[in-house]
VMD Tcl script that draws the C-alpha trace (Angstrom):
set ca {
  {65.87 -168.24 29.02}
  {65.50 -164.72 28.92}
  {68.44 -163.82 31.46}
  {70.69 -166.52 29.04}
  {69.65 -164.35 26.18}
  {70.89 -161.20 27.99}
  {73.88 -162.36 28.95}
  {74.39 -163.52 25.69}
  {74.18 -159.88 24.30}
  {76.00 -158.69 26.90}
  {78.83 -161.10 25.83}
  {79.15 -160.28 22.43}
  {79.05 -156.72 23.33}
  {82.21 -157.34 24.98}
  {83.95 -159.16 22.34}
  {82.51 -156.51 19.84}
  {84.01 -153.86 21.97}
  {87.05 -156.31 22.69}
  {87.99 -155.99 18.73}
  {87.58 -152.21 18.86}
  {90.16 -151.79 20.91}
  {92.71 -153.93 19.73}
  {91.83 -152.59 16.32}
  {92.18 -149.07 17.56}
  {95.83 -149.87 19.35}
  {96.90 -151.94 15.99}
  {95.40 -148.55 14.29}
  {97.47 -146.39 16.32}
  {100.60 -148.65 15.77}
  {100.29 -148.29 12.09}
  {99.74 -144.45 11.97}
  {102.44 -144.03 14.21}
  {105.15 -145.71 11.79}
  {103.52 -144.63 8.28}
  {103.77 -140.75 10.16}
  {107.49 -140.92 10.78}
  {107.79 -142.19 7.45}
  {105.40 -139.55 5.52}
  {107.38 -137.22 7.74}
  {111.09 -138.27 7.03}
  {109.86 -137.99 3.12}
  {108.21 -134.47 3.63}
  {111.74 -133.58 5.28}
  {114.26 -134.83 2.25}
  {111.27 -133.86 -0.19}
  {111.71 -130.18 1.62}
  {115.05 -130.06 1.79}
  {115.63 -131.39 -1.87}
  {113.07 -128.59 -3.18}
  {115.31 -125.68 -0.82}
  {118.71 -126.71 -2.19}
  {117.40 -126.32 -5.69}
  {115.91 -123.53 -5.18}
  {118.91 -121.84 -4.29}
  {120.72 -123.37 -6.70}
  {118.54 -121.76 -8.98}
  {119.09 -118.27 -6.91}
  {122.44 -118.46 -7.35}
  {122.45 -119.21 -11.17}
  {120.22 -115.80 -11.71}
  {122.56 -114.02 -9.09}
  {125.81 -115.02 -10.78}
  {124.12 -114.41 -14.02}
  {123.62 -110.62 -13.09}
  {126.93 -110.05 -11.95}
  {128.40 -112.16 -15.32}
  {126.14 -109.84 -17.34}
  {126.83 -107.06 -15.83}
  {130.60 -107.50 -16.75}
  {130.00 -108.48 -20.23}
  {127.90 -105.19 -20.56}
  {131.26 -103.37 -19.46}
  {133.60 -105.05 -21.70}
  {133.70 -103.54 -25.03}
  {134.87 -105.40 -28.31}
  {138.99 -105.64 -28.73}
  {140.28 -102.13 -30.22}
  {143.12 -99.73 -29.85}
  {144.19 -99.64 -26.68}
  {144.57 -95.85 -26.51}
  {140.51 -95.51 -26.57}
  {140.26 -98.36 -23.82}
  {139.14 -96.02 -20.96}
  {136.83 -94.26 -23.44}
  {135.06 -97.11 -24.17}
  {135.17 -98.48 -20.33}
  {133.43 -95.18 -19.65}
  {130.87 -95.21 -22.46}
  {129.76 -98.61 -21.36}
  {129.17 -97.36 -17.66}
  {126.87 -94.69 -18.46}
  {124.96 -97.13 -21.51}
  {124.53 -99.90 -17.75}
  {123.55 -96.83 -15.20}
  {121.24 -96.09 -18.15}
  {119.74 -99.32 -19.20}
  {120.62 -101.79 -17.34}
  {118.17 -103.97 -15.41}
  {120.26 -103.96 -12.28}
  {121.77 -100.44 -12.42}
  {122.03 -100.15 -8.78}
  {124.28 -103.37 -8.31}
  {127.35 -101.44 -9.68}
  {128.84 -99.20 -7.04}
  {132.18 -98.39 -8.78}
  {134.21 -98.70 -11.93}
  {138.25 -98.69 -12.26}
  {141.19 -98.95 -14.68}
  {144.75 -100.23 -13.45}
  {147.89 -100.48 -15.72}
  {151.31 -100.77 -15.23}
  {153.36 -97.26 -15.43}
  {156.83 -96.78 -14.70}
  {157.29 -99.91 -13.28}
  {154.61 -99.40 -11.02}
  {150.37 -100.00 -11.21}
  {148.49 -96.82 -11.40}
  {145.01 -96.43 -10.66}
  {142.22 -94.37 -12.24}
  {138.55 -94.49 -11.30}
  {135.82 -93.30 -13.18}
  {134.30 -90.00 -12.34}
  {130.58 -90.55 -13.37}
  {129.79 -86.45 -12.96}
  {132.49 -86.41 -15.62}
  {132.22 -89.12 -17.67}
  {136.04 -90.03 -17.63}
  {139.04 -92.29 -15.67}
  {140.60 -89.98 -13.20}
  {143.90 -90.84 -11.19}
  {143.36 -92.14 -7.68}
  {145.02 -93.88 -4.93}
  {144.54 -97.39 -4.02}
  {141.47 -97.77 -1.67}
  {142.41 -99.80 1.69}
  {139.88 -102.52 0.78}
  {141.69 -103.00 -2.71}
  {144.86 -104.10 -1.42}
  {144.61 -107.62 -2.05}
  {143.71 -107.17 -5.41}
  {146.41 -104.36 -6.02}
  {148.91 -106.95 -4.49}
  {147.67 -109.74 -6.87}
  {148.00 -107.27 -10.05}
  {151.25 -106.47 -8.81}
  {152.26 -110.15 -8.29}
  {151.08 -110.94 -12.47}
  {153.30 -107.29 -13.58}
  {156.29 -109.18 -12.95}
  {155.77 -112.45 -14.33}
  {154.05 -114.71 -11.86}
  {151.19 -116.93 -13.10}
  {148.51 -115.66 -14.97}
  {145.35 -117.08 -12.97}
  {146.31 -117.83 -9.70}
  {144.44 -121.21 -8.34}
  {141.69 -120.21 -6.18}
  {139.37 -121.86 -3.89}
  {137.78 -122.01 -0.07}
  {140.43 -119.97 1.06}
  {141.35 -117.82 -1.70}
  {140.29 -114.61 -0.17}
  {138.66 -112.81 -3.21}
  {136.94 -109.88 -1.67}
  {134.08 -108.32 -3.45}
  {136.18 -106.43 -6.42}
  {136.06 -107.99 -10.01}
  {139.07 -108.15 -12.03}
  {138.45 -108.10 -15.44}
  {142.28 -108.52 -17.80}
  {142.74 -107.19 -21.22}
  {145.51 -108.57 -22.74}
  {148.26 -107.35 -25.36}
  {151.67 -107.96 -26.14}
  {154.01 -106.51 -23.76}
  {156.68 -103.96 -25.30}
  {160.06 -105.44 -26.07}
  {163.36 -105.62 -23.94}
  {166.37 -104.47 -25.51}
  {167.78 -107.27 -27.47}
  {164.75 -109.80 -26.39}
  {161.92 -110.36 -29.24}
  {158.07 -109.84 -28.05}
  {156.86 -112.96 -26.62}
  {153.55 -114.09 -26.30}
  {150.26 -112.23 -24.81}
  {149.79 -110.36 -21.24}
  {147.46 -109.01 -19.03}
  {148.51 -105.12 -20.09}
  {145.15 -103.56 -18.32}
  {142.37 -104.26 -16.02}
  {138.80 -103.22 -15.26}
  {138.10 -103.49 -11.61}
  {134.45 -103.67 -10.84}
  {133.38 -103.43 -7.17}
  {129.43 -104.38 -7.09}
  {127.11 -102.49 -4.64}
  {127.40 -104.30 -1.42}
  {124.38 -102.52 0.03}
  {122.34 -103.14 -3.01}
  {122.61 -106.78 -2.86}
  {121.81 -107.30 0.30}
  {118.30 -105.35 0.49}
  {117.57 -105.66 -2.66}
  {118.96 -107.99 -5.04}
  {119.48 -111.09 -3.23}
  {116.05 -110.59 -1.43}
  {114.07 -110.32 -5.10}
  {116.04 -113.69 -6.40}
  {114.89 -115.46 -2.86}
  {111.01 -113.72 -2.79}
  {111.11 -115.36 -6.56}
  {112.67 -118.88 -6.25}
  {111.26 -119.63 -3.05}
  {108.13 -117.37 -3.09}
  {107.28 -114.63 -1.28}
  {105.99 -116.82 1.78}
  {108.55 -119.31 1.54}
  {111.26 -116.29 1.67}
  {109.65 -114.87 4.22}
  {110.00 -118.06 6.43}
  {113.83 -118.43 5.97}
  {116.70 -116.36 7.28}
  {119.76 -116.76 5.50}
  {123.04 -115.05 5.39}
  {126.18 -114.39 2.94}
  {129.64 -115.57 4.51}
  {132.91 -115.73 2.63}
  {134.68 -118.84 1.48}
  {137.93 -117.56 3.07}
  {139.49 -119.10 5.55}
  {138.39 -117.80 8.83}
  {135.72 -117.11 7.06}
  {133.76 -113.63 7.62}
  {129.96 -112.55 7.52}
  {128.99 -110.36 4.32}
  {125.93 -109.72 5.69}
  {122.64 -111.78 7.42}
  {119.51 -111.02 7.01}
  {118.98 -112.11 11.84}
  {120.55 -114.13 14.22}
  {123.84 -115.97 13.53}
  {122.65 -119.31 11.28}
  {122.83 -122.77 14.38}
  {121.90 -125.44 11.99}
  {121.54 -124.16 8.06}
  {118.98 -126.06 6.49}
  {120.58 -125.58 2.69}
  {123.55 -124.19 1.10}
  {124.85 -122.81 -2.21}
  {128.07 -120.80 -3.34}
  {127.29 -117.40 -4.76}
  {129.91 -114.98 -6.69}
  {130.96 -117.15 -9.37}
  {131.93 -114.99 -12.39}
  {131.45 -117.23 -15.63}
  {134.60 -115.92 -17.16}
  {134.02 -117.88 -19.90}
  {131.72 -115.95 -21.57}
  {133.88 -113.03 -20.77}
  {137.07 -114.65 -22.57}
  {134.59 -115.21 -25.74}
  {134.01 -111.37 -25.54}
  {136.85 -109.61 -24.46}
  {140.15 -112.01 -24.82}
  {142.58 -112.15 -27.06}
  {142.37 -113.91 -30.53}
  {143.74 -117.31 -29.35}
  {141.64 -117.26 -26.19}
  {137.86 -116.58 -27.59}
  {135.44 -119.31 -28.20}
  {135.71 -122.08 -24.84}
  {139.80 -122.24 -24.65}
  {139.46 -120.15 -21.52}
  {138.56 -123.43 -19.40}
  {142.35 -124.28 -20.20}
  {142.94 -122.11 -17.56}
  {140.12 -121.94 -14.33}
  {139.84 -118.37 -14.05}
  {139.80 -116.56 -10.68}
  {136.80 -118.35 -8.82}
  {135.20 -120.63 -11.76}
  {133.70 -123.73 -9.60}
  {134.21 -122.50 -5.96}
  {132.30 -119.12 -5.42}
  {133.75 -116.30 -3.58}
  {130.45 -116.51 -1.42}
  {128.27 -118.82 0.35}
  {124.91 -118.29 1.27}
  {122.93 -120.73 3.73}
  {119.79 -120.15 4.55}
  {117.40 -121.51 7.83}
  {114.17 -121.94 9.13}
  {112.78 -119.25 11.47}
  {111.33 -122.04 13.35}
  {114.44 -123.64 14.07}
  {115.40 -125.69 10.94}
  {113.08 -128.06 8.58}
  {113.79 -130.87 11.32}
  {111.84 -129.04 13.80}
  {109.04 -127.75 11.13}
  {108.97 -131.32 9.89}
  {108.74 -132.77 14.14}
  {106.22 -129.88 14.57}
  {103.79 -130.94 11.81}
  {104.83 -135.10 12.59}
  {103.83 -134.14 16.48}
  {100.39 -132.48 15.17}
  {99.21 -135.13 13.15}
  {100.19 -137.82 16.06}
  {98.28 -135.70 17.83}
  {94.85 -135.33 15.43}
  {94.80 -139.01 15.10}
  {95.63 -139.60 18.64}
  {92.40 -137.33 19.18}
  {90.52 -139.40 16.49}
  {91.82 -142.99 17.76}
  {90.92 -142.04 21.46}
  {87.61 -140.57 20.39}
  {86.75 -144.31 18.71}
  {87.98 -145.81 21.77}
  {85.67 -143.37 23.91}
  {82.69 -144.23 21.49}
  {83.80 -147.73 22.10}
  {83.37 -146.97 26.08}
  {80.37 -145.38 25.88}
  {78.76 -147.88 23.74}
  {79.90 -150.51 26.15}
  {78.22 -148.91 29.12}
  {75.11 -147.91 27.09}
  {74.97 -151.81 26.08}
  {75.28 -152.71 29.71}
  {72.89 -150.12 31.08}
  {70.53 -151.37 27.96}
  {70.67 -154.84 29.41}
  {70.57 -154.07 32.87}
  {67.55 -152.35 32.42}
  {66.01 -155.01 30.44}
  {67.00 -157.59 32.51}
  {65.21 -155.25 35.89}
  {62.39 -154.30 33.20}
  {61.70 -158.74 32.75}
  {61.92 -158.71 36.66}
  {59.35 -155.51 37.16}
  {56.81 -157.27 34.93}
  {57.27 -160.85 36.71}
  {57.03 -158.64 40.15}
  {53.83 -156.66 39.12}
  {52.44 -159.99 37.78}
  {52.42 -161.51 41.11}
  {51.46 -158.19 43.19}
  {48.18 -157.75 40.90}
  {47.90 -161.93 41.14}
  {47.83 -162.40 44.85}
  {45.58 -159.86 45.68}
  {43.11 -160.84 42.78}
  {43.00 -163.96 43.63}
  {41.98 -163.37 47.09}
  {39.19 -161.19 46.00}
  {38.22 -163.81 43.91}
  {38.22 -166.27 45.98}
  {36.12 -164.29 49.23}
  {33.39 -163.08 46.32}
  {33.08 -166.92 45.43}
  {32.79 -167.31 49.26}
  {30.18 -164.72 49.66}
  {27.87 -166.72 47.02}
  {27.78 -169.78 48.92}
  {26.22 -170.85 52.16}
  {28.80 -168.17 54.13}
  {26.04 -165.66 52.66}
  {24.18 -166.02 56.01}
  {26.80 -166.11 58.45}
  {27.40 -162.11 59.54}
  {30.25 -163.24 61.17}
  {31.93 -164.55 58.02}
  {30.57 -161.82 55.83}
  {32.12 -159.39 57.59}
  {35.66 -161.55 57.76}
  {35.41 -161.82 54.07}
  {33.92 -158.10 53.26}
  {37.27 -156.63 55.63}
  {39.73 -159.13 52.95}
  {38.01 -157.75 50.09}
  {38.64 -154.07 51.35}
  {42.35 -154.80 52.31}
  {43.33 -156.48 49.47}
  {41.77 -153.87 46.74}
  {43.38 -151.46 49.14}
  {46.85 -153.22 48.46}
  {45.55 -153.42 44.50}
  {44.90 -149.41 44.35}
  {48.35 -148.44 46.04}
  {50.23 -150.91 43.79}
  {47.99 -149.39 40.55}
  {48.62 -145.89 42.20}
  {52.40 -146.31 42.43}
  {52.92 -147.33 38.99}
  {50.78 -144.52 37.71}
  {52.77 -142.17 40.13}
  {56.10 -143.58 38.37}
  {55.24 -142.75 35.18}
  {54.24 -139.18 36.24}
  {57.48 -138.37 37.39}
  {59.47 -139.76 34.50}
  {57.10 -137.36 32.70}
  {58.29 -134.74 34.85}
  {54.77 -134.75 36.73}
  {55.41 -136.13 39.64}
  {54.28 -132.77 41.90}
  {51.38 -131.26 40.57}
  {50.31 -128.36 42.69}
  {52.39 -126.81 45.81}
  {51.22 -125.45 49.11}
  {52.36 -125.28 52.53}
  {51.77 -128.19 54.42}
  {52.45 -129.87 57.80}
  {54.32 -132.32 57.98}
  {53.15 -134.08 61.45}
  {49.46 -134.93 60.10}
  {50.85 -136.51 56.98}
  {53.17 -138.50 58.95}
  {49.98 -139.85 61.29}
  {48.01 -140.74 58.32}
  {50.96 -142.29 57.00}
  {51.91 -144.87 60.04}
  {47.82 -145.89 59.46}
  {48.12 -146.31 56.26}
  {50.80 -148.62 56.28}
  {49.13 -150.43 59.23}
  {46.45 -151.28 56.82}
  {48.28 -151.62 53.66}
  {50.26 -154.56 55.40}
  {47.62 -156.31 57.11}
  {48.74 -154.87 60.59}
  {52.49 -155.54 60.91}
  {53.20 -156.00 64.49}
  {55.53 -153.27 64.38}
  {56.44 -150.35 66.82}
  {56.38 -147.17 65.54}
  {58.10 -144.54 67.03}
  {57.36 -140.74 65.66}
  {59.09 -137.92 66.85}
  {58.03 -134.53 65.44}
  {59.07 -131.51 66.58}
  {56.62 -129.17 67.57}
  {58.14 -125.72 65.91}
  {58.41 -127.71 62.59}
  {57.81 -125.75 59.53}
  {55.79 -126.35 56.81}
  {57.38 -127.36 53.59}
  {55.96 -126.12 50.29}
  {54.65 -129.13 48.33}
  {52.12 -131.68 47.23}
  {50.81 -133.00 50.40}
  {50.04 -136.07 48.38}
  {53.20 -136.96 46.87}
  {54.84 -136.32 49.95}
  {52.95 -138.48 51.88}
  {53.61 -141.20 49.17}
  {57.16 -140.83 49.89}
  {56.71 -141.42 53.76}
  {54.20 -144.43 53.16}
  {56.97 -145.86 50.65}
  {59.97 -145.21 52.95}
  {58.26 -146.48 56.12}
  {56.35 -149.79 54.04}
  {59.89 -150.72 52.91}
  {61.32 -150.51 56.69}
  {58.43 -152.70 58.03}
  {58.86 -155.24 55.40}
  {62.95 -155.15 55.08}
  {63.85 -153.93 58.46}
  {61.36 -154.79 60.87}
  {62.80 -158.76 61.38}
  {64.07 -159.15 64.80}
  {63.56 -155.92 66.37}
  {60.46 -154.97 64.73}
  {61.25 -151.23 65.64}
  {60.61 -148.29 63.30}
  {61.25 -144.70 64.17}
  {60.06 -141.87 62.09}
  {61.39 -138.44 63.26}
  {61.04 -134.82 61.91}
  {62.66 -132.08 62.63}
  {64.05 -128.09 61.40}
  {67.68 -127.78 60.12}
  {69.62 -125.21 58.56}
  {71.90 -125.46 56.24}
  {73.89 -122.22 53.90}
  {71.75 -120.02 55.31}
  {68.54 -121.92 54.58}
  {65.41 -123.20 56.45}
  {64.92 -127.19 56.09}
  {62.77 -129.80 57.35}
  {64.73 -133.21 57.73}
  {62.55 -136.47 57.54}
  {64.17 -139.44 58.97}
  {62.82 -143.09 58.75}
  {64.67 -145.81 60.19}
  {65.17 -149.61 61.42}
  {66.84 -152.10 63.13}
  {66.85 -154.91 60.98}
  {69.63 -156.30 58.20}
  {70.74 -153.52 56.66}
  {71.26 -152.72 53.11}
  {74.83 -154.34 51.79}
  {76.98 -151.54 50.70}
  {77.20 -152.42 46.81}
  {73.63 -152.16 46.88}
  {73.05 -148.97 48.03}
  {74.61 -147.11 45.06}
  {71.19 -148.93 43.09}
  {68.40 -149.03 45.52}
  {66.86 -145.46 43.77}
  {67.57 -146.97 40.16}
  {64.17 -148.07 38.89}
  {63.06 -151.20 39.13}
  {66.11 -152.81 41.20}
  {65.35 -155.08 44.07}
  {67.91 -155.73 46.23}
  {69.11 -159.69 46.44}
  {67.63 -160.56 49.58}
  {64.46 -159.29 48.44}
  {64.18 -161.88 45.89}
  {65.75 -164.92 47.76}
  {62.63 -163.95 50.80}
  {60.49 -163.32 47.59}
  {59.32 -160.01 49.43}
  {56.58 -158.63 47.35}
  {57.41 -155.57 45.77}
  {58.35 -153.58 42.56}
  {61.13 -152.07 42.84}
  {60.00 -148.87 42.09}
  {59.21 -147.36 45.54}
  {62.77 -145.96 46.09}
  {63.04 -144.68 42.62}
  {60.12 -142.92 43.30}
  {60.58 -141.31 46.52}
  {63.98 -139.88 44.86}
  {61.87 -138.31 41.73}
  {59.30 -136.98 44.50}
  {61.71 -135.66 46.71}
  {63.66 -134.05 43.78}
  {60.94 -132.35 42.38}
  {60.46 -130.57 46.08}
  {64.03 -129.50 45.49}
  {65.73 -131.90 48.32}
  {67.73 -134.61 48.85}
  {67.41 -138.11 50.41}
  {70.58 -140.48 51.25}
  {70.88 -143.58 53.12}
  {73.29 -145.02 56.00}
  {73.02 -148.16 56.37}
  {75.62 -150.93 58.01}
  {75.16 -154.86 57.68}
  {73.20 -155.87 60.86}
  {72.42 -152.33 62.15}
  {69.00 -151.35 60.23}
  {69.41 -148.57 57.81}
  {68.40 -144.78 58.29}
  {67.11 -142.75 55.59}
  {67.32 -138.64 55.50}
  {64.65 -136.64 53.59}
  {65.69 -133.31 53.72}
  {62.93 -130.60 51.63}
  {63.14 -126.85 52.13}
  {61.03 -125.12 54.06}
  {58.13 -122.43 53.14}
  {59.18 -119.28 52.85}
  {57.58 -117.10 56.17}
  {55.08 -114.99 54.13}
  {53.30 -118.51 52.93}
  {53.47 -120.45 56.12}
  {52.11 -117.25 57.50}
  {49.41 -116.37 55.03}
  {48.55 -120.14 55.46}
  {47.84 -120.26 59.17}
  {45.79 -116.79 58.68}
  {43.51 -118.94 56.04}
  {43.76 -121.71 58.61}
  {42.23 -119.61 61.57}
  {39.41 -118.16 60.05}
  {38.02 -120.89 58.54}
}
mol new
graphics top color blue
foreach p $ca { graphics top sphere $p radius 0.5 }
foreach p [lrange $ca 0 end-1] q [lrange $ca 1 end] { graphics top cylinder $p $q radius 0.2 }
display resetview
């Protein structure tokens, strides 16, 4: 009943564990889909939450280049103090304005005998002086040039349209009669060119507008760079490496000439009619500025953080199924050793049983008319003495068990030779086991060393090792041989014990248990071989505590051997302990 109860336990513990697992793998199956979703979120969450903020960045930026025209425009007057109040304006901005540094330079063109002459403002001076055409203003000079003779007034522009960086701002007037022909309608008569500061928006402007819409770590973790909307298009300028894979984009340079009609146009143009006509760039941008990860792109920032938390949970789920492991092979050790712990006590039960009993029954003997036979007396007095013999070293060996799982199991060390314990030892067993017909063959060598140890526990571990040969080994042959000799091994002295037989042989999946407490090998309980299984176990703590070894060779049919090998004393001992030996 109590082995059905164990395996029982150990059943369930299996199907408990059983459900762990395929609760951990259905786990894991889960997690793994509700990641790529949480991550395919984060990454259209991320990438909604870039795009506006550069949206937003290029609202402020095209607001400080529309306000920065506006603060150059000046109410419509005479146009003989046009360039007076151009200039006035200029100096009020470089004074006042927020983002003084984004204007770089300010000029005038009008048409003049048929052709368009330039003036630029001389800030030192405070006035429009006559210049020629700078070679990055052709376009625009060519455009002016194109609207002096009558071509359309705002030519359609878009990807493509090859703005540049210079601002053309008309002012428009009624264009002086032909001979014969009556003024007709309104015409761009002047215009304020307005190149911004190239350098100043790169390392300044357009790096405060990102640091504040996307933070100063968020900017920080983006390149980006300005290219036109021309076609080839060109690089303004980048803030690294050539942009792969941009993770948003936005048009930038989009003058909201609008507003600027409302300030600046004619009469019949103020207040909105402006959108009748798109000016120059309204809805396309001359600019476009994309911006990246510096890890790659979101993708891989989003794959990076997707791969990390497959990986933490991986770690979590594998640590659960570890657990689960571990608690399975703590469950089975558990009943294991409750199952050998059931089989000690039944084992012990019937070691301290026989041996009582035959006391008992030879003192009951004793009391009866045997009293007066010598003969019988002395039969029965010999029993007595054997059997409480057999009772002390069973009593002696579970005492001596539960000193070395105290960590006891050597008490004091001293030199000691090894061939008188191993003579004691062979009569000791003689006597233990009622005089096993048994030949013993010893084989010391005569230059052994001492070994530093309990001469007790070491002779425990011989009478142990050479008891379980004469009552395991000893069938057929009945042969034992006990041998002793020096070896050397890294440099070190040792002293190698060797006990072994001629009988069955240990089975080779039960020699990785025969030094677990309390195991009996299956043989030993078919032949009900008395025992406890804790001689082996023993021997191992004992010989372990010396600080040596002990392993078994053993093949089915061909006896076993077992090795003892314990260090020697170091010379100064063995030496000091033959001195104390000869004088006394």
């Amino acid at each position: 009943m109590p082995r059905l109860k164990i395996d029982r336990a150990g059943l369930l513990s299996w199907v408990t564990v059983g459900a762990l697992l395929a609760l951990c793998a259905l786990l894991a199956y889960l997690q793994y889909g509700w990641i790529g979703e949480v991550s395919v979120a984060e990454r259209e969450r991320m990438r909604a939450s870039l795009q506006a903020s550069l949206e937003r960045v290029s609202r402020a930026f095209n607001e400080e280049l529309t306000t920065m025209c506006i603060a150059l425009l000046p109410p419509p007057g005479p146009e003989q103090r046009v360039e007076q109040e151009y200039a006035g304006r200029y100096l009020q901005w470089k004074q006042t304005g927020r983002q003084a540094g984004l204007l770089a330079r300010v000029a005038v063109a009008r048409p003049e005998k048929g052709a368009l002459a330039l003036r630029i403002l001389d800030p030192a001076r405070g006035e429009f002086v006559a210049a020629a055409w700078p070679p990055e203003w052709q376009p625009a000079r060519l455009r002016l040039e194109a609207r002096m003779t009558g071509q359309p007034m705002w030519r359609p522009r878009g990807p493509g349209g090859g703005e540049g960086i210079l601002i053309e701002l008309p002012r428009f007037g009624t264009p002086p009669a032909r001979p014969g022909m009556p003024p007709f309608g309104l015409r761009e008569t002047t215009w304020l060119l307005i190149e911004p500061d190239l350098a100043y928006v790169r390392d300044t402007l357009l790096p405060d507008l990102l640091e504040q819409h996307l933070g100063a770590q968020g900017a920080a973790e983006y390149e980006f760079e300005v290219m036109t909307n021309a076609q080839p298009p060109s690089t303004v300028f980048r803030s690294g490496p050539a942009l792969t894979r941009p993770d948003a984009a936005v048009n930038l340079f989009e003058i909201e000439f609008e507003r600027l009609m409302r300030r600046g146009g004619p009469p019949g143009m103020r207040g909105g009619e402006g959108n009748r006509g798109r000016p120059p760039g309204g809805g396309w941008g001359r600019w476009r500025l994309a911006v990246q990860h510096r890890e790659g792109s979101l993708d891989a920032v989003v794959e990076r953080a997707r791969r990390r938390n497959l990986a933490v949970t991986g770690a979590i789920l594998l640590l659960m199924v570890a657990a689960a492991g571990a608690l399975l092979r703590f469950t089975r050790q558990t009943h294991r050793l409750a199952q050998l712990q059931i089989d000690f006590v039944a084992g012990v039960s019937h070691e301290l049983r026989t041996p009582l009993t035959v006391i008992r029954t030879a003192a009951y003997n004793l009391r009866g008319p045997l009293a007066g036979n010598p003969e019988r007396v002395e039969r029965y007095g010999a029993l007595i003495q054997q059997e409480s013999e057999r009772l002390t070293s069973l009593v002696e060996q579970v005492l001596q068990f539960a000193r070395a799982r105290s960590g006891t199991a050597v008490r004091e060390r001293e030199p000691v030779a090894l061939a008188p314990v191993i003579t004691e030892t062979v009569e000791a067993a003689r006597a233990i086991l009622g005089g096993a017909d048994c030949e013993i063959e010893v084989k010391v060598d005569p230059a052994l060393p001492h070994v530093l140890g309990d001469r007790v526990a070491l002779k425990q571990v011989l009478l142990n090792l050479v008891s379980n040969a004469i009552k395991y080994g000893a069938g057929g042959s009945n042969w034992i041989g006990i041998s002793a000799a020096a070896a050397a091994s890294n440099g070190r002295p040792w002293v190698e014990l060797c006990v072994a037989d001629r009988g069955l042989g240990i089975p080779e999946n039960e020699q990785q248990h025969i030094f677990d407490p309390f195991y009996r090998g299956r043989r030993a309980l078919q032949d009900q071989v008395h025992g406890t299984g804790l001689g082996l176990s023993l021997v191992k703590s004992i010989v372990e505590a010396h600080g040596g070894t002990i392993t078994v060779v053993s093949e089915p049919g061909r006896g076993a051997e077992f090795t003892v090998r314990i260090p020697a004393a170091p010379p100064e001992l063995r030496d000091e302990f033959a001195h104390s030996a000869g004088r006394g």
